[in-house]
C-alpha positions in Angstrom: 119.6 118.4 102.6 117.3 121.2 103.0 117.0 120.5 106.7 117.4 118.6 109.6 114.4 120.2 111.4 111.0 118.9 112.9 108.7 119.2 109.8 104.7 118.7 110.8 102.2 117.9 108.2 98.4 117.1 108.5 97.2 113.9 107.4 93.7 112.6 107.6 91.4 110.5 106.1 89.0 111.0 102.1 87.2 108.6 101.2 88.4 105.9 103.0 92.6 106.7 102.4 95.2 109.0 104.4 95.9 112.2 102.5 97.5 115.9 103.6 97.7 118.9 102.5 100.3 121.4 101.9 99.6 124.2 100.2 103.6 125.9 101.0 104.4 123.1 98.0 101.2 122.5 96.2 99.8 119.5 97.9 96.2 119.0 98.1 94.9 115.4 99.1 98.1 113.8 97.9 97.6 110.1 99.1 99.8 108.0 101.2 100.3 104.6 99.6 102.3 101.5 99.0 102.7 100.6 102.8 102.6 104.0 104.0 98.8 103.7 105.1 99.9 100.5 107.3 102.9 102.6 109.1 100.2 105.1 109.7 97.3 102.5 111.1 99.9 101.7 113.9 101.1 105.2 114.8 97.9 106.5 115.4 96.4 103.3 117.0 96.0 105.4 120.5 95.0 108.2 119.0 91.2 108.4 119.5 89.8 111.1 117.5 91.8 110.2 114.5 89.5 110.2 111.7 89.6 113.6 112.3 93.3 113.8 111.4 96.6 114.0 113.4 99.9 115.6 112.8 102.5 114.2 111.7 105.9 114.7 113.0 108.9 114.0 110.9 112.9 114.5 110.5 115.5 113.1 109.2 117.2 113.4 112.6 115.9 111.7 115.7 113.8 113.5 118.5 112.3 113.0 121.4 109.8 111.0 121.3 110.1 109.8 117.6 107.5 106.4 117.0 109.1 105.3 113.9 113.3 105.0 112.0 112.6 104.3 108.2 115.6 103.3 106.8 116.6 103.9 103.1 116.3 100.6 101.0 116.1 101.6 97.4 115.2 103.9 94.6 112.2 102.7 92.6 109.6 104.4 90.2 111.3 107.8 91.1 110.3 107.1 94.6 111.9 105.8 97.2 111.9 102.3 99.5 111.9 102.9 103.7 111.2 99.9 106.3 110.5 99.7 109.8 112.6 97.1 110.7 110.5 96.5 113.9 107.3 96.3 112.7 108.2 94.4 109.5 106.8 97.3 106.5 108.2 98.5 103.8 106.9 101.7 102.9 107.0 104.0 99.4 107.2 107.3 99.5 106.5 109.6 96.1 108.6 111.9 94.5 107.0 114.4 96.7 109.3 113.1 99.6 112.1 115.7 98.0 108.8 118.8 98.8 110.6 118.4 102.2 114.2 117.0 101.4 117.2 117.9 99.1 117.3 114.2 98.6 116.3 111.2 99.9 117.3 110.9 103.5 119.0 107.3 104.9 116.2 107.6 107.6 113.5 109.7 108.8 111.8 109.5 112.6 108.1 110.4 112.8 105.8 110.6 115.1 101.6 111.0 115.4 99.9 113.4 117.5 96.4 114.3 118.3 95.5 117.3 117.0 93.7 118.1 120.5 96.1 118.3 123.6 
């Protein structure tokens, strides 16, 4: 795996859908779909200025404070299949997932944060 670090990215919301940005691997507005939207309805449910974005926290290790364990399910359309178990989601993540990851990790921790302190 490349690394088993805190890696932060930026998502907010276009036109009605969660996107980020990340310009260190060529990102720009790449959607979340397929589930992924709902995981992030409910991690930033407290946040209140979140239509302005949020960062998003994420590892393939756990840390303090993590919100969410996706666990590895399956490989399909050269994406990949993670649920939350306790909320009930599946969740598909792009090819783009390996941007941040050798391969596909058997879970990854995230967490929401304002953007303001």
């Amino acid at each position: 795996m490349k690394n088993s670090l805190i890696m932060q990215i930026y998502p907010y919301r276009h036109r009605g859908i969660w996107v980020f940005d990340d310009a260190q691997i060529g990102f720009s507005q790449e959607p979340f779909v397929g589930g992924a939207p709902e995981i992030i309805d409910i991690l930033v449910r407290d946040i209140p200025t979140v239509d302005e974005g949020f960062r998003l926290l994420f590892s393939d290790t756990p840390f303090l404070g993590y919100q969410a364990e996706l666990i590895w399910m399956r490989t399909e359309y050269s994406g990949q299949w993670y649920c939350w178990i306790e909320n009930k989601i599946e969740s598909w993540f792009c090819p783009s997932l390996l941007g941040y990851f050798d391969q596909p990790p058997n879970r990854i921790y995230c967490k929401a944060e304002s953007l303001y302190f």
